[in-house]
LOBA-259626 format. One line per field, with one value per residue (C-alpha): chain; x, y, z; residue in one letter. Coordinates in nm, 2 decimals, always signed. Example, Ala and Ser with C-alpha at 12.3 -4.5 7.8 and 13.67 -1.06 7.14 Angstrom:
chaine: c(A A)
u: c(+1.23 +1.37)
v: c(-0.45 -0.11)
w: c(+0.78 +0.71)
residu: c(A S)
//
This chain:
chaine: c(A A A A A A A A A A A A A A A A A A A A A A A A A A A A A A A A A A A A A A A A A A A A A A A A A A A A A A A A A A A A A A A A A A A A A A A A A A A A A A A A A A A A A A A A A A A A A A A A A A A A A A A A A A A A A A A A A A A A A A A A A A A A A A A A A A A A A A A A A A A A A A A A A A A A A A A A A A A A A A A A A A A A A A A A A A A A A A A A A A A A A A A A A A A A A A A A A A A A A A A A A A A A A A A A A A A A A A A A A A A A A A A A A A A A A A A A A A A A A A A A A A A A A A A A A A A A A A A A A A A A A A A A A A A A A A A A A A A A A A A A A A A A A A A A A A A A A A A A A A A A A A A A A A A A A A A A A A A A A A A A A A A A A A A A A A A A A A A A A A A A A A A A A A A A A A A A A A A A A A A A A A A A A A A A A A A A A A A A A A A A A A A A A A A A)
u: c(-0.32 -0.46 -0.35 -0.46 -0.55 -0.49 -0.75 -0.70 -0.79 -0.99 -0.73 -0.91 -0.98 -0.65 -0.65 -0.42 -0.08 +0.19 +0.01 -0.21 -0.18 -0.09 -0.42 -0.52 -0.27 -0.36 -0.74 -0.62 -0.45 -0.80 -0.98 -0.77 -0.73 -1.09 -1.17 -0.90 -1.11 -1.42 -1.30 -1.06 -1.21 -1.30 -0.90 -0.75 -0.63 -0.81 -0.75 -0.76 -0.93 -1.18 -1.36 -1.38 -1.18 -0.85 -0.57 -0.43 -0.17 -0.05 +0.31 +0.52 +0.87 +1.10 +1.29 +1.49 +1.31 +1.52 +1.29 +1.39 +1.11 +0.93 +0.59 +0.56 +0.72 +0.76 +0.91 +1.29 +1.41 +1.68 +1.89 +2.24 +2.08 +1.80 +1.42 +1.33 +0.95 +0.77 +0.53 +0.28 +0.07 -0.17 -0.05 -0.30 +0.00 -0.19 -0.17 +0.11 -0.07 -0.06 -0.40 -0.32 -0.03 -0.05 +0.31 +0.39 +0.65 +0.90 +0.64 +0.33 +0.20 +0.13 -0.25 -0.31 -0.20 -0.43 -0.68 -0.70 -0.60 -0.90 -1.13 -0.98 -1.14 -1.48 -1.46 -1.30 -1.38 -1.67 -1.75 -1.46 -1.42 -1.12 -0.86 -0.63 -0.35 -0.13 +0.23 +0.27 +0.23 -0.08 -0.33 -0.61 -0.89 -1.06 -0.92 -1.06 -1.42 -1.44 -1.34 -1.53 -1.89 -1.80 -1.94 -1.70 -1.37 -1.18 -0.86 -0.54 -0.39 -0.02 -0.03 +0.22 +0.24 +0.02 -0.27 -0.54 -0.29 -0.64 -0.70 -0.36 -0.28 -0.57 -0.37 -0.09 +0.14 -0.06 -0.42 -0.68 -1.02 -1.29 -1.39 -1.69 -1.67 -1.75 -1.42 -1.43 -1.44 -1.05 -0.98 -1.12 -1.00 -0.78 -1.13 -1.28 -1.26 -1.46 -1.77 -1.91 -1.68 -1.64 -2.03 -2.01 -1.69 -1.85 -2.16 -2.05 -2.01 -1.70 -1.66 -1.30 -1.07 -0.71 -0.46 -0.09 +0.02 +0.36 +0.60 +0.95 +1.13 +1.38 +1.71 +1.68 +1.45 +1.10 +0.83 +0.85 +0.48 +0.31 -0.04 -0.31 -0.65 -0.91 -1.24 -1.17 -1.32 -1.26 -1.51 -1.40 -1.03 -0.77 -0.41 -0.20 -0.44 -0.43 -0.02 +0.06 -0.17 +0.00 +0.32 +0.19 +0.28 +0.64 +0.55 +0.50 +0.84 +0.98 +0.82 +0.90 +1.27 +1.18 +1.04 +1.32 +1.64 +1.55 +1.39 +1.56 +1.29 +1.46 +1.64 +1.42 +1.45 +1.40 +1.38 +0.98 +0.75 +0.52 +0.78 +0.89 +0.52 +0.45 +0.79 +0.60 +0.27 +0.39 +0.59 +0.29 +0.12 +0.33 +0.39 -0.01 +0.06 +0.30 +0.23 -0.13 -0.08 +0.19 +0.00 -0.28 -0.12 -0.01 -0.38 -0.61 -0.71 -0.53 -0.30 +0.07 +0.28 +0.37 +0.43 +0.73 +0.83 +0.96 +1.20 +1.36 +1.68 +1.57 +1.91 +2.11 +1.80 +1.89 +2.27 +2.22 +1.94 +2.13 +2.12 +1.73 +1.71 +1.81 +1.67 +1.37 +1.45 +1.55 +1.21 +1.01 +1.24 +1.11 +0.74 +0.78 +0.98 +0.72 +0.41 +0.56 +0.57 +0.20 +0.12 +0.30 +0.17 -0.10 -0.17 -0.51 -0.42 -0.11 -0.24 -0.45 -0.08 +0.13 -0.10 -0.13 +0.27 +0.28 +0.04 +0.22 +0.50 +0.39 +0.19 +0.53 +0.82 +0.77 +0.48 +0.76 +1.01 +0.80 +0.72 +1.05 +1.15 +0.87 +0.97 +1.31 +1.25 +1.00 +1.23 +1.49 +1.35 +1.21 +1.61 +1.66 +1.37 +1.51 +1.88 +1.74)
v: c(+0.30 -0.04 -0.32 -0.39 -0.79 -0.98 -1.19 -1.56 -1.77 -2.13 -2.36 -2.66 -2.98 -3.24 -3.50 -3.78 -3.75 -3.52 -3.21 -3.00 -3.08 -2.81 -2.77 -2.73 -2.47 -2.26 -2.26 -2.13 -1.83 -1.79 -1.77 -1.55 -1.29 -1.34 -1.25 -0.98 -0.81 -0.77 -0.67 -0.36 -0.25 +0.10 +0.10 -0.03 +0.19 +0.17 +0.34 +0.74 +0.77 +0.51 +0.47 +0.22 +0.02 -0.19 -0.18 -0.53 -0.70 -1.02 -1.15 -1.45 -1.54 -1.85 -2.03 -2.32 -2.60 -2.87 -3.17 -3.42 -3.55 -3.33 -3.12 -3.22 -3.58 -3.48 -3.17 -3.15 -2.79 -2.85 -2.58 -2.68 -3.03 -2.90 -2.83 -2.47 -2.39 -2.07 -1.90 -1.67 -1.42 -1.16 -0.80 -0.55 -0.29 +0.01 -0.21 -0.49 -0.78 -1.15 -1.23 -1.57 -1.79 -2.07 -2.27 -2.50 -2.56 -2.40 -2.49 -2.33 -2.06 -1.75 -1.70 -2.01 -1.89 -1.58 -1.74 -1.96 -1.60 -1.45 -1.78 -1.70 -1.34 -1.44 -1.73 -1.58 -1.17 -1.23 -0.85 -0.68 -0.45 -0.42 -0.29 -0.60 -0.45 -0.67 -0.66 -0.76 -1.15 -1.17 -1.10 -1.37 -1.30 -1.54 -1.32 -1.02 -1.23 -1.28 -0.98 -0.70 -0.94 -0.86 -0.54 -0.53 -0.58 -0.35 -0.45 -0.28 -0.50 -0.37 -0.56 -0.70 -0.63 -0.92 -0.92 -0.74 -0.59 -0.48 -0.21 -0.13 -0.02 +0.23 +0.41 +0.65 +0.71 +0.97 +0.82 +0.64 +0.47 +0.35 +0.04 -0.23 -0.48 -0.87 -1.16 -1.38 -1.81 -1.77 -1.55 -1.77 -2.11 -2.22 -2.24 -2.50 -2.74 -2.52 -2.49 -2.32 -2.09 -2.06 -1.94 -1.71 -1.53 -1.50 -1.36 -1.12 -0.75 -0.57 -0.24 -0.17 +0.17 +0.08 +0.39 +0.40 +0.67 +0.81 +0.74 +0.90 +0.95 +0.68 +0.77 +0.80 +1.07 +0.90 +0.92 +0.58 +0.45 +0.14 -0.02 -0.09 -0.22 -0.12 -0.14 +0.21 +0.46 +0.83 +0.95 +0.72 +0.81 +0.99 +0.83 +1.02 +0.86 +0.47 +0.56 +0.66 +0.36 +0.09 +0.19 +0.06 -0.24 -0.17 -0.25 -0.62 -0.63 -0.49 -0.78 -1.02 -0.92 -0.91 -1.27 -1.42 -1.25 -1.10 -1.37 -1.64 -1.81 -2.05 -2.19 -2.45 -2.68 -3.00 -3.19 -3.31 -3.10 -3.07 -2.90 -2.65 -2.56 -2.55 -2.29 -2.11 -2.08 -2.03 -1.69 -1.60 -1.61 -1.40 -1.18 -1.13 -1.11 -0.80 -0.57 -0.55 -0.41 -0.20 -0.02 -0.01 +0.17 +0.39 +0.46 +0.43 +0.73 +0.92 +0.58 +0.73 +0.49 +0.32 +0.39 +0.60 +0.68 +1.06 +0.87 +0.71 +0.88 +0.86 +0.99 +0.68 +0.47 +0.57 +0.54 +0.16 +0.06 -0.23 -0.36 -0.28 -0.44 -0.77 -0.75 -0.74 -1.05 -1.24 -1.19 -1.25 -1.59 -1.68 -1.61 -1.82 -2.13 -2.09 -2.11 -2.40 -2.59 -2.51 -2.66 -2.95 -3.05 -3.38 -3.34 -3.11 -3.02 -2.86 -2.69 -2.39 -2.35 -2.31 -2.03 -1.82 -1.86 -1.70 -1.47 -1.36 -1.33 -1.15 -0.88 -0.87 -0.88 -0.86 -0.58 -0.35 -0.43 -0.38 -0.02 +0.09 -0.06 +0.13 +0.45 +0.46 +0.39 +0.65 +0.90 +0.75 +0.82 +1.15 +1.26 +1.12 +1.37 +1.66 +1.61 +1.58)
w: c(+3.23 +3.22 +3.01 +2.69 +2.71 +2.43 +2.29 +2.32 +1.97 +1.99 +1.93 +1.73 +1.90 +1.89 +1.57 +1.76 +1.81 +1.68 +1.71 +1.50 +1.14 +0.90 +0.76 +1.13 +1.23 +0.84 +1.00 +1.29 +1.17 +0.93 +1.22 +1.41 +1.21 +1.04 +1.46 +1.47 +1.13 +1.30 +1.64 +1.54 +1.23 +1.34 +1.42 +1.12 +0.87 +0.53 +0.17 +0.19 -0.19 -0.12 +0.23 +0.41 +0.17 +0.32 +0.05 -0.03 -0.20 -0.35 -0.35 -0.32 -0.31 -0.39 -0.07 -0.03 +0.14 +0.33 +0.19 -0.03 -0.08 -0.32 -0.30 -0.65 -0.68 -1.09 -1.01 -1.09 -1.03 -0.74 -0.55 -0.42 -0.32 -0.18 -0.32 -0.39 -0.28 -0.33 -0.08 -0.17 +0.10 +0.07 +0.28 +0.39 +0.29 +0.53 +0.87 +0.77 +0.89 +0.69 +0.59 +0.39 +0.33 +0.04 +0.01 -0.29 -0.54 -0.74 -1.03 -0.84 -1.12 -0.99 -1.18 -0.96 -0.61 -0.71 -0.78 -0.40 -0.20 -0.39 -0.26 +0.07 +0.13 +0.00 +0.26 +0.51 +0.46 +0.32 +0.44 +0.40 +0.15 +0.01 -0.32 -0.45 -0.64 -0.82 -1.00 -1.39 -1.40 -1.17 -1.43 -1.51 -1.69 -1.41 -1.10 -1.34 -1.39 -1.04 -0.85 -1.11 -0.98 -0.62 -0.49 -0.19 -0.42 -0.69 -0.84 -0.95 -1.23 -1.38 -1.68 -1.89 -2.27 -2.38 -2.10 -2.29 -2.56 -2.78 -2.53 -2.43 -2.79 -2.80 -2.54 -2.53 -2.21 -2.00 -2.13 -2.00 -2.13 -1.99 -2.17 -2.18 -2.35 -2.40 -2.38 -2.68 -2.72 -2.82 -2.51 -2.30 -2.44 -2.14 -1.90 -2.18 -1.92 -1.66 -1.88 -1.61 -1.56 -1.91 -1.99 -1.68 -1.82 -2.24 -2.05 -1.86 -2.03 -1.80 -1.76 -1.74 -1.70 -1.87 -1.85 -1.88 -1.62 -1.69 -1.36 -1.50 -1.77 -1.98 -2.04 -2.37 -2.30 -2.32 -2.02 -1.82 -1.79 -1.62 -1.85 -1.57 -1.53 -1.27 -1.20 -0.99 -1.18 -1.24 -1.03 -0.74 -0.78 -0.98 -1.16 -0.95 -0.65 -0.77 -0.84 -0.46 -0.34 -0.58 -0.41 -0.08 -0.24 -0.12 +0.23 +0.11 -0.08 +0.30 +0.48 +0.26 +0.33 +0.70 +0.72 +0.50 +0.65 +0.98 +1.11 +0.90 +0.81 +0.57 +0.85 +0.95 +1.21 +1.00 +0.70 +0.72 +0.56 +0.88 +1.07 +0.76 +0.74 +1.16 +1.10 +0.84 +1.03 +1.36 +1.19 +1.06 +1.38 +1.53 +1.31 +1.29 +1.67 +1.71 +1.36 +1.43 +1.80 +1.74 +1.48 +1.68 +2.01 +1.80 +1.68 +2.00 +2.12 +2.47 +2.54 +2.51 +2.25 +2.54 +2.95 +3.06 +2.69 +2.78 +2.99 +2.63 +2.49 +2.12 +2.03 +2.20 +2.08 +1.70 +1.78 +1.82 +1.56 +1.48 +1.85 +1.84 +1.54 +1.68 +2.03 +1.83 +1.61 +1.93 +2.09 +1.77 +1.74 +2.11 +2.05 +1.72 +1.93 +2.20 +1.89 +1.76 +2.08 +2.10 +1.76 +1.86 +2.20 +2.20 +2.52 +2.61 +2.92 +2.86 +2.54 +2.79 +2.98 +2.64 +2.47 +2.78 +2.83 +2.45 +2.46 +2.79 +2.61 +2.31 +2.54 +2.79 +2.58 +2.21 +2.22 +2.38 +2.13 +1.84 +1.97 +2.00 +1.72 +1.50 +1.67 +1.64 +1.26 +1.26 +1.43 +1.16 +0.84 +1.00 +1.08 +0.72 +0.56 +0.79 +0.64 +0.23)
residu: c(X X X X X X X X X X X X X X X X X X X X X X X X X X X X X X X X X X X X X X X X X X X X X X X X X X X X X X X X X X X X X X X X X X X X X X X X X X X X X X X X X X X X X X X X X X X X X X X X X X X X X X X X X X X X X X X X X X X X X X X X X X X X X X X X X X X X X X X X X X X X X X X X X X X X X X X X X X X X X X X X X X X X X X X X X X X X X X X X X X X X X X X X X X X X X X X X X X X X X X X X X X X X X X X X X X X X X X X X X X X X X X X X X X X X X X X X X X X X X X X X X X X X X X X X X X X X X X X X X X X X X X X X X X X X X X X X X X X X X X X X X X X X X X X X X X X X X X X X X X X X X X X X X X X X X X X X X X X X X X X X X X X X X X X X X X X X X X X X X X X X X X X X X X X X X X X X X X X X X X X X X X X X X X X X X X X X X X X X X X X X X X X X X X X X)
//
């Protein structure tokens, strides 16, 4: 079987010394995976109710950032002596691959970091149709503005009680509306200093579908429900669908863990900001490095997961999940050391040298572990489902 090669990125042309900037190393990424889009698209998995339609999610989490020297110098909220960051990403949940990263502080409001993930995919995936689902507390009115005018976006807002309340209160749990209607000069007051914005938004006339689909019961014996908003309409997909794909959002929750424990990636190797965010990006890179092409083998037509594999004892294999666990972590650690050399080097010449010694060592070591990993989870949760 022959190799698979992997596809080398541009790196961007040096900026003097010290090695890429982060704004450098963010484009990078960008690029790469904007590259990685377009190449594998007829691979990727995409939403089973709506074709050709990627499922994505937002999400962010707090972390503990070794940096005394604020991102906000008015900022105050302080952990244990040190200052407590946030980092926000956007998951395609189907494939598990990073598509944006923003990092700021404690103080960063979520609306916000929406809002620049959202500028993002029209700059960077421009074409790429895709579903944005969102937990309670990501709801803007200008992420709602924005995404129901582009034809290659739909949304999946879980609202909290106040986002909308007029509509929500026309509803019972198990009902759903279909609503148009037009946003008024009090709903829209905190964008009187985007007039712009501002006209576009009092304009507009949105057509909306708010339900509230019952997902259990309470223990006082009342059904459990969660108030959405969509712009997916009956006719493109049922309740029961947008229910079972807004639980893909589980898969960013599970990397979020991954990232922060796993791989440790509050541990950073120093106190400058630079460095935290080269730790940060270089992750990021390799993460986008390994998920992609593990899902991918798994996907390509008559290539077996990966050579030799009838000669693996998946029964010692699940015995020591643990140990395959952190093999796994080791080599992702590596492949994140060797990325962050790269991102550091000034000089040019060495710069060819360093990405093919990590791409050789993604394709080599880490591509291997990844597999096994995946399949021993796999065989895993399929023991687990056999047992229930």
């Amino acid at each position: 079987m022959a190799k698979r090669k992997i596809k080398k990125s541009v790196l961007p042309p040096k900026q003097g010394k010290g090695g890429l900037e982060p704004i450098e190393m963010y484009s990078l990424n960008l690029m790469t995976l904007k590259g990685m889009y377009q190449e594998f698209d007829s691979v990727l998995e995409k939403s089973s109710f709506l074709p050709g339609f990627f499922q994505l999610g937002v999400d962010c989490t707090q972390f503990t950032i070794p940096y005394m020297q604020k991102l906000n110098p008015t900022l105050e909220n302080e952990r244990d002596g040190s200052i407590v960051g946030k980092v926000s990403w956007i998951f395609d949940l189907k494939n598990n691959i990073l598509l944006d990263c923003g990092v700021g502080d404690f103080d960063y409001d979520v609306p916000r970091q929406t809002m620049e993930h959202i500028n993002i995919l029209d700059k960077y995936y421009q074409e790429v149709k895709a579903v944005l689902e969102f937990d309670h507390g990501y709801f803007s009115l200008e992420a709602m503005h924005v995404l129901s005018l582009d034809q290659n976006k739909r949304f999946v807002f879980r609202l909290d009680e106040k986002n909308l309340e007029e509509f929500q209160n026309q509803l019972k749990p198990g009902e759903e509306k279909v609503v148009q209607f037009q946003l008024t000069v009090a709903q829209t007051r905190e964008y009187r200093d985007n007039r712009k914005l501002r006209n576009e938004m009092l304009s507009t006339t949105y057509k909306i579908r708010f339900a509230k689909p019952i997902i259990g019961v309470n223990p006082d014996g009342s059904p459990k429900y969660v108030a959405i908003a969509t712009n997916i309409f009956p006719k493109e997909a049922t309740l029961a669908e947008l229910i079972n794909a807004y639980r893909d959002r589980w898969n960013a929750e599970t990397s979020y863990d991954y990232l922060k424990n796993d791989l440790m990636i509050e541990q950073f190797y120093g106190n400058d900001l630079k460095v935290i965010l080269r730790q940060i990006y270089a992750a990021w890179q390799v993460f986008n490095s390994i998920i992609p092409m593990a899902s991918r083998a798994r996907k390509l037509p008559n290539e077996p997961l990966f050579e030799n594999g009838d000669d693996i004892n998946w029964e010692d294999m699940v015995n020591r999940i643990d140990e395959v666990e952190d093999e796994y972590s080791t080599v992702f650690k590596k492949c994140t050391n060797n990325y962050i050399k790269l991102f550091c080097e000034d000089d040019p010449i060495k710069i060819p040298r360093l990405l093919d010694q990590t791409l050789e060592k993604v394709e080599n070591e880490l591509l291997p572990a990844a597999l096994i990993r995946e399949s021993v989870k796999q065989e895993v949760e399929s023991r687990r489902s056999d047992n229930i």
